[in-house]
C-alpha positions as CSV (number, residue, x, y, z in Angstrom):
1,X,24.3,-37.7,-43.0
2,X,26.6,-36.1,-40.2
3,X,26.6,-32.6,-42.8
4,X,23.0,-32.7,-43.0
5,X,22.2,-33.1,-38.6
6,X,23.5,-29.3,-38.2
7,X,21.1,-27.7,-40.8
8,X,17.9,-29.5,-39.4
9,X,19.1,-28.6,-35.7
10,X,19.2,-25.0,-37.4
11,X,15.9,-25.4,-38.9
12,X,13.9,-27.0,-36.0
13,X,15.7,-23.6,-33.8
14,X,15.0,-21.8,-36.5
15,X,11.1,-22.7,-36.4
16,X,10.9,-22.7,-32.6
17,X,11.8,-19.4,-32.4
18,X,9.3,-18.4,-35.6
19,X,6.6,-20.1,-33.4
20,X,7.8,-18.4,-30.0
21,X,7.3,-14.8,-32.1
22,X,4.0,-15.7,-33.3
23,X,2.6,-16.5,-29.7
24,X,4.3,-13.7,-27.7
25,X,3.3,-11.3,-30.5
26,X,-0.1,-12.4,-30.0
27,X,-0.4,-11.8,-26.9
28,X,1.4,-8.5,-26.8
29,X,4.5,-10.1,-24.7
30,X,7.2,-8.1,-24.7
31,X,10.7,-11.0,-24.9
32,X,13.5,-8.4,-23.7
33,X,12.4,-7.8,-20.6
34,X,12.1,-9.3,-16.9
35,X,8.1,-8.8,-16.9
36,X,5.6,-8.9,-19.1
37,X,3.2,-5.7,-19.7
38,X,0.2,-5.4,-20.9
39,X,-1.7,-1.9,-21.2
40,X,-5.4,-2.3,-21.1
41,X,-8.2,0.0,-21.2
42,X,-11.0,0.9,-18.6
43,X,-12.7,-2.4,-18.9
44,X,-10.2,-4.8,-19.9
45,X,-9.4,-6.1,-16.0
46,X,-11.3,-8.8,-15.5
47,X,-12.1,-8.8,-11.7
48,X,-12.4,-4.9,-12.0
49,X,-14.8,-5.3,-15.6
50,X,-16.3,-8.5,-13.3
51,X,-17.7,-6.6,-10.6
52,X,-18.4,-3.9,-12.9
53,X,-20.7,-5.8,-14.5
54,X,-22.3,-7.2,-12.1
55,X,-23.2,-4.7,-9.6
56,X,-26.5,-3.9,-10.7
57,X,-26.6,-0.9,-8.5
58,X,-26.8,3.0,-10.1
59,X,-24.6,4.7,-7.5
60,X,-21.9,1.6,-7.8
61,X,-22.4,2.4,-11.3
62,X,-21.6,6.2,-11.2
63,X,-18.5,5.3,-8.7
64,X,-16.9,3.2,-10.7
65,X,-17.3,5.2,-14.2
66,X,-15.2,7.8,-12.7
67,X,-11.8,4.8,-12.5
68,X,-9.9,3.6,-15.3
69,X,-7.6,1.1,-15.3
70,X,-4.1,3.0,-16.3
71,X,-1.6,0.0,-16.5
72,X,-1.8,-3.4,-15.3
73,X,1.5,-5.4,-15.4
74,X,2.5,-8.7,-14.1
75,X,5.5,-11.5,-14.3
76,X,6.0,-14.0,-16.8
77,X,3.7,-17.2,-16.5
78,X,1.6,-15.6,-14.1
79,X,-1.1,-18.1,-13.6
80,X,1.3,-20.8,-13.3
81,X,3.3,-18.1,-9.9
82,X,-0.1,-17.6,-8.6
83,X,-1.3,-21.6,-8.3
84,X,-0.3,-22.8,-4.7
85,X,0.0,-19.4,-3.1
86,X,-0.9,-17.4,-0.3
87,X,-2.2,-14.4,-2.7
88,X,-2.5,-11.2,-0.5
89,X,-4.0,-8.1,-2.0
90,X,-2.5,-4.6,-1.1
91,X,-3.4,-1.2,-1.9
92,X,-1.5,2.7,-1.4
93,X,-2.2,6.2,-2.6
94,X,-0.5,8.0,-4.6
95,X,-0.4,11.7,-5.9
96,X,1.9,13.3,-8.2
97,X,4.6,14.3,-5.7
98,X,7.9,13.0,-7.1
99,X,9.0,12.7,-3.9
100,X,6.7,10.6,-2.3
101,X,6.9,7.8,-5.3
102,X,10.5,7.5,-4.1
103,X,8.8,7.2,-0.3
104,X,6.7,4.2,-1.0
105,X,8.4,2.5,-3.7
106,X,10.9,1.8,-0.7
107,X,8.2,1.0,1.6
108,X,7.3,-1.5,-1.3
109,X,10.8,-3.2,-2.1
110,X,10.6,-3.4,1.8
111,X,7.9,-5.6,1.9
112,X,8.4,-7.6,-1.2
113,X,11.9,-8.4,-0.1
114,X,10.6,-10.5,3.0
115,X,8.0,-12.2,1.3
116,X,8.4,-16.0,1.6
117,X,8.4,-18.1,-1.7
118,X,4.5,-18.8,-1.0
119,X,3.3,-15.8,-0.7
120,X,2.2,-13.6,-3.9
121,X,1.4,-10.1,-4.0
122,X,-1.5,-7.9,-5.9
123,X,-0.6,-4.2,-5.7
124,X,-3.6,-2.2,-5.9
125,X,-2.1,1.3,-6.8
126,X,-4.4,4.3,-6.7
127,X,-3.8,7.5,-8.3
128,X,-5.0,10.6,-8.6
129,X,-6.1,12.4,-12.2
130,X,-2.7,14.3,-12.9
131,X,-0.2,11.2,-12.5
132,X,2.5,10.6,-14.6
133,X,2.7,7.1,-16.3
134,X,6.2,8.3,-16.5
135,X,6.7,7.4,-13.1
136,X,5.4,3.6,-13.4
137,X,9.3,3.0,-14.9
138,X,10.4,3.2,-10.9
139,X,7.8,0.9,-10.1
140,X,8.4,-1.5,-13.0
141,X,12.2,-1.7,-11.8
142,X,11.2,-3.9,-8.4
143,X,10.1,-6.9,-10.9
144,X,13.6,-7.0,-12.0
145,X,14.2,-8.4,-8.3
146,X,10.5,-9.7,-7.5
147,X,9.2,-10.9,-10.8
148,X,8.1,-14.3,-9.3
149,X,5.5,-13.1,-6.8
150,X,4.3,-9.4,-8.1
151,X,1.5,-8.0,-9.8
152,X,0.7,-4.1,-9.9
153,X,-2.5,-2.9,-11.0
154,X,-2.3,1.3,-11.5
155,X,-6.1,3.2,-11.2
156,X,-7.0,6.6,-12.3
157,X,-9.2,7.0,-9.7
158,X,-10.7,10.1,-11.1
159,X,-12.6,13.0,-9.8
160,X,-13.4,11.7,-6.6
161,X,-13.3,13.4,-3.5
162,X,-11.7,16.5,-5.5
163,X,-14.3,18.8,-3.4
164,X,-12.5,18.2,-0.1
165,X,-10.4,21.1,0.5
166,X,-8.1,19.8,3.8
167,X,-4.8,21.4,4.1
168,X,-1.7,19.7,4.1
169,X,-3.9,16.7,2.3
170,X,-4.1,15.3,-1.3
171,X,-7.6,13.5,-1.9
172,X,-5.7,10.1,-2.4
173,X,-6.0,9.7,1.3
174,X,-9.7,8.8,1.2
175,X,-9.1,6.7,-1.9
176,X,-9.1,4.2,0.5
177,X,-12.7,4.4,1.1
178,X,-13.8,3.0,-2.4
179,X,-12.0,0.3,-2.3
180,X,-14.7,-2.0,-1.7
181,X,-16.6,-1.2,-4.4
182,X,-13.5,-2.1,-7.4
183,X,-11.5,-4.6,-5.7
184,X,-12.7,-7.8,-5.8
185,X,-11.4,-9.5,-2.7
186,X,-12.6,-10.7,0.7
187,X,-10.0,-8.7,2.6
188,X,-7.5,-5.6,2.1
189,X,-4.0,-4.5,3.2
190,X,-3.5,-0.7,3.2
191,X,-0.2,0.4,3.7
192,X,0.6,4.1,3.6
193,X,4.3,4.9,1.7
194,X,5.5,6.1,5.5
195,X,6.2,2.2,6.1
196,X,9.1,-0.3,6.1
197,X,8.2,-4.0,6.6
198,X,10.6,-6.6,8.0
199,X,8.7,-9.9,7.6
200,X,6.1,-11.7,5.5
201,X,2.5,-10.6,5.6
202,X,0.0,-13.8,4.9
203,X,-0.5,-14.4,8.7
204,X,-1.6,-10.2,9.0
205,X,-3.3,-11.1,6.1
206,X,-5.4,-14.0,7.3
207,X,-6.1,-12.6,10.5
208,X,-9.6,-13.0,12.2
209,X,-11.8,-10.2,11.9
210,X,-14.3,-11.2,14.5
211,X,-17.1,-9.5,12.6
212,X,-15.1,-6.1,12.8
213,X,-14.9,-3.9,9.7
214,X,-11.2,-3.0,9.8
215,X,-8.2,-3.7,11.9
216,X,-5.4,-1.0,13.1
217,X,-2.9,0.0,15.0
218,X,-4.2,1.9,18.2
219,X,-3.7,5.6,17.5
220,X,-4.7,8.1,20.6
221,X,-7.9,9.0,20.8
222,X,-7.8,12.8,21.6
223,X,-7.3,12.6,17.5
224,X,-10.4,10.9,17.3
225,X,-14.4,11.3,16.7
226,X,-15.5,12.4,20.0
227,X,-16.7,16.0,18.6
228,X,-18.6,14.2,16.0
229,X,-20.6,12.8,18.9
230,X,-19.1,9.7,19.5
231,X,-17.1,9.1,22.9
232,X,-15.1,5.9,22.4
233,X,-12.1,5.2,23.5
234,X,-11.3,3.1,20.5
235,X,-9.3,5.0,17.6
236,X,-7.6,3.7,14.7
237,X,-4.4,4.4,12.9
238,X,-5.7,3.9,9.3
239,X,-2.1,4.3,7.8
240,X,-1.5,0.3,8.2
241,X,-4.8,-1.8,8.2
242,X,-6.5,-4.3,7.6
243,X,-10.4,-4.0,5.5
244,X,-12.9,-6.4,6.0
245,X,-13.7,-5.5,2.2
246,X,-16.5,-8.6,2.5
247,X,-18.9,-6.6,5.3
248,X,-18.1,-3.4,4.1
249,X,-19.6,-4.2,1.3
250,X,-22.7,-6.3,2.8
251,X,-23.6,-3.5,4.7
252,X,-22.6,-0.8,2.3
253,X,-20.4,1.1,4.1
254,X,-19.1,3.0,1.1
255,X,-22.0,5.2,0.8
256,X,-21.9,5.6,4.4
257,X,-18.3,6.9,4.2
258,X,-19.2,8.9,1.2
259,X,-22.1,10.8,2.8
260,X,-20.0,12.0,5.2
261,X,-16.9,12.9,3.3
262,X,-18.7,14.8,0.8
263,X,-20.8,16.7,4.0
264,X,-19.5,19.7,5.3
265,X,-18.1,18.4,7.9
266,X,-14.6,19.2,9.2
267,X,-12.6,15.8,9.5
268,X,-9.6,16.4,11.6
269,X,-7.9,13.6,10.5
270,X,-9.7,13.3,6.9
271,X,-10.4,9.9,6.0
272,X,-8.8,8.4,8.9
273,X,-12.1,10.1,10.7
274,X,-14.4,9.3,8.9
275,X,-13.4,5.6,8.5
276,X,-13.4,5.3,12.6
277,X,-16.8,7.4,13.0
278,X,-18.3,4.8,10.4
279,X,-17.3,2.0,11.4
280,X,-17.5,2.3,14.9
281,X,-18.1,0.1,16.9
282,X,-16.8,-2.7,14.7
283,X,-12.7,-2.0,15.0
284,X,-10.5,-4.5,16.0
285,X,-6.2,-4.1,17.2
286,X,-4.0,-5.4,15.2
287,X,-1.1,-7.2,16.7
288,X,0.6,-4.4,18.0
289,X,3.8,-5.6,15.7
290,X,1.7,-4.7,12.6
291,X,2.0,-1.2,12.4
292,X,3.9,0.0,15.6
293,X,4.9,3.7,15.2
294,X,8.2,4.8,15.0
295,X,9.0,5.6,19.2
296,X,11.8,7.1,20.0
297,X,12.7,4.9,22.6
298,X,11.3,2.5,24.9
299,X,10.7,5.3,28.1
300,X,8.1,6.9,25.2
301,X,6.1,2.8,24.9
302,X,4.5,3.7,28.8
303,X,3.7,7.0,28.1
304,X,1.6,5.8,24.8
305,X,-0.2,3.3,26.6
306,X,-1.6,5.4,29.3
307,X,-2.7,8.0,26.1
308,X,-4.3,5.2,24.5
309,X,-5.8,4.0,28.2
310,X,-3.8,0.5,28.4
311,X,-5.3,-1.0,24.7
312,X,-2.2,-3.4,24.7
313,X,0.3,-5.4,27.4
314,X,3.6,-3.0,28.1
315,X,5.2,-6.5,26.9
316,X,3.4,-7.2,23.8
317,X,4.3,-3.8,22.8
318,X,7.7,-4.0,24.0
319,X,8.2,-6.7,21.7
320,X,6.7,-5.1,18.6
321,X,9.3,-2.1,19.4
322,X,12.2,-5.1,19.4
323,X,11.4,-6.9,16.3
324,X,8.9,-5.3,14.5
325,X,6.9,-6.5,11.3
326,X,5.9,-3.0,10.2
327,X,7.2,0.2,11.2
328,X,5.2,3.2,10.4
329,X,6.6,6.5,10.7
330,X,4.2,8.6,12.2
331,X,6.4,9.8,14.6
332,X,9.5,12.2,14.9
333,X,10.0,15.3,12.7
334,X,11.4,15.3,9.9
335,X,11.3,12.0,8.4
336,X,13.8,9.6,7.2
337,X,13.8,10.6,3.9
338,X,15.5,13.8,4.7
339,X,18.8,13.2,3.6
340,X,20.4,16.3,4.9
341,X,21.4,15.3,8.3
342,X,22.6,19.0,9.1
343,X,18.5,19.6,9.0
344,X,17.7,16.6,11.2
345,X,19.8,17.6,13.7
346,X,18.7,21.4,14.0
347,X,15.0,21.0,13.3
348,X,13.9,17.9,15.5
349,X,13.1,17.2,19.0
350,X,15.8,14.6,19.3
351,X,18.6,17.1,19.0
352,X,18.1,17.3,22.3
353,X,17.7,13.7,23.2
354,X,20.5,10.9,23.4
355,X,20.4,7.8,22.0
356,X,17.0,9.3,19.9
357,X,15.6,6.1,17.9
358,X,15.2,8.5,14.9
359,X,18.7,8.7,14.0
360,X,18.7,4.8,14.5
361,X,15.1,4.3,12.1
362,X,17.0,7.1,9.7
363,X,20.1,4.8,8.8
364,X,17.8,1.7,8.8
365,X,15.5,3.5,6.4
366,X,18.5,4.6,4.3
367,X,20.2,1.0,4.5
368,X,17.5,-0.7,2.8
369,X,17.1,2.6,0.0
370,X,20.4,2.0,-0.8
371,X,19.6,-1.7,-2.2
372,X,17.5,0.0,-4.8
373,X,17.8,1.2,-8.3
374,X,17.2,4.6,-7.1
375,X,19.2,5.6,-4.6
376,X,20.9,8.5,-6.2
377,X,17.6,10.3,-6.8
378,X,16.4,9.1,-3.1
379,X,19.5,11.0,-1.3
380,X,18.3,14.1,-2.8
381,X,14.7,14.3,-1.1
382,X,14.6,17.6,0.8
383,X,11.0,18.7,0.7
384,X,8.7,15.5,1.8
385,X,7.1,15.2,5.0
């Protein structure tokens, strides 16, 4: 009796394991690793193949022949992660600049890293034609630390916009735009890789729109749409924001946006421009600690709110600059992401400056690229701006 109880233990692990096979090979689960991957083809995501279906509309249809899915991967068990979360859908760009993956795969281990246990994340990734798949690896390493509350979704976004000549820009920028029409959601985070985020993101997320079509950091207006014939004094930063995805697409704003960015019209600030001139007047503030640029130091705070006419309370911005949820580097030349300090010092404004916050975001940028897999390559960036 006792020699018999090891070989049926043996054979009952034995057929567990036969069993396990069979259902993980079935479902194309991959056992030796942290996530679980599965490649699909254009129609095989089912919100994306969802609203594809049911759009009924010719030019929807046209849009959204042009976007493929290219990967979709999520964690182990992820139904059973998702049920009694806050679930928070975000999107970025992305070209085929080695450089910047680097850029906003920090931006991203940023903001996954403050997430509380509640909170799950959708990463809408959108890419242009000529991206690698080689470089989803870097973005599969983050589910070795975030596995529990991730889900990344990468789009070949196509041909769009690939008329729009605007130096200095990639046509990811005003991939932003179509958003409405593939991601089925209510409501939209866009964060641009120039970010680092310090705290959890369900209350931005849940935020009020008060009928407004997209929500933003106050950006000065001088920038803004006044040559296209609007005088307001309300312009948006559309590197960190918030899309009412719902009333954009009620009152098809896509096809507004797309008139105009396939027009001849010269947009100054590309789809940033556009996105204010159409949606105007319907564009609300963030909370100025969503999104508050990279100052140099508190003197620069009054100076911005006189160029942006008093939109917030010195205080409330004050505040933001103390203990900020998102930073978003739109300020100070070159960025953090220059390694070489030799070239910050000589080739920015705050050589001249004491106490510059630069060199202050610089080492806190560098800090938190240092927890990552990819630090090594990281130190090396020398041509990104």
């Amino acid at each position: 009796m006792n020699s018999c109880f090891p070989k049926i233990i043996k054979t009952l692990i034995l057929l567990f394991t036969f069993f396990r096979l069979e259902y993980f090979n079935k479902y194309n689960i991959k056992l030796n690793s942290a996530y679980n991957e599965i490649i699909l083809e254009e129609k095989g995501y089912k919100s994306f193949d969802t609203l594809k279906n049911k759009s009924n509309e010719p030019k929807i249809d046209i849009l959204l022949e042009k976007i493929s899915i290219i990967k979709h991967i999520f964690a182990k068990k992820i139904e059973n992660y998702k049920r009694g979360k806050n679930i928070i859908h975000i999107t970025s760009s992305l070209n085929n600049a080695e450089n910047y993956i680097y850029v906003l795969y920090v931006s991203m281990y940023s903001l996954l890293s403050n997430c509380n246990k509640k909170t799950f994340v959708i990463y809408h990734l959108l890419c242009t034609p000529d991206f690698k798949e080689s470089f989803i690896k870097i973005f599969k390493s983050l589910f070795n630390y975030f596995s529990h509350n991730l889900e990344m979704v990468f789009y070949n976004m196509g041909n769009h916009f690939m008329n729009r000549k605007d130096p200095y820009y990639s046509q990811a920028t005003y991939y932003r735009i179509l958003t409405p029409i593939f991601i089925d959601s209510y409501r939209l985070i866009h964060l641009d890789g120039d970010t680092l985020i310090f705290s959890d993101l369900t209350d931005m997320y849940n935020l009020d729109f008060n009928d407004n079509y997209m929500l933003g950091f106050f950006d000065v207006p001088s920038s803004g749409i006044d040559y296209l014939g609007i005088n307001s004094t309300i312009y948006i930063n559309a590197g960190v924001a918030l899309f009412n995805l719902e009333k954009m697409r009620k009152d098809n704003k896509t096809f507004e946006l797309l008139n105009l960015t396939d027009s001849n019209v010269i947009l100054l600030s590309v789809d940033q421009t556009a996105l204010n001139f159409v949606l105007y007047p319907k564009l609300g503030r963030l909370p100025s600690i969503y999104g508050i640029f990279n100052f140099e130091d508190k003197s620069d705070l009054n100076f911005y709110l006189k160029l942006i006419r008093h939109k917030f309370h010195f205080e409330e911005l004050e505040e933001a600059f103390n203990n900020p949820a998102i930073i978003h580097f739109q300020l100070c030349s070159p960025k953090p992401w220059f390694h070489n300090s030799l070239y910050k010092m000589d080739y920015t404004n705050c050589a001249q400056r004491q106490n510059c916050s630069c060199f202050k975001y610089f080492d806190l940028w560098h800090s938190i690229a240092n927890k990552t897999d990819f630090y090594e390559e990281i130190k090396n960036l020398t041509c990104i701006k």
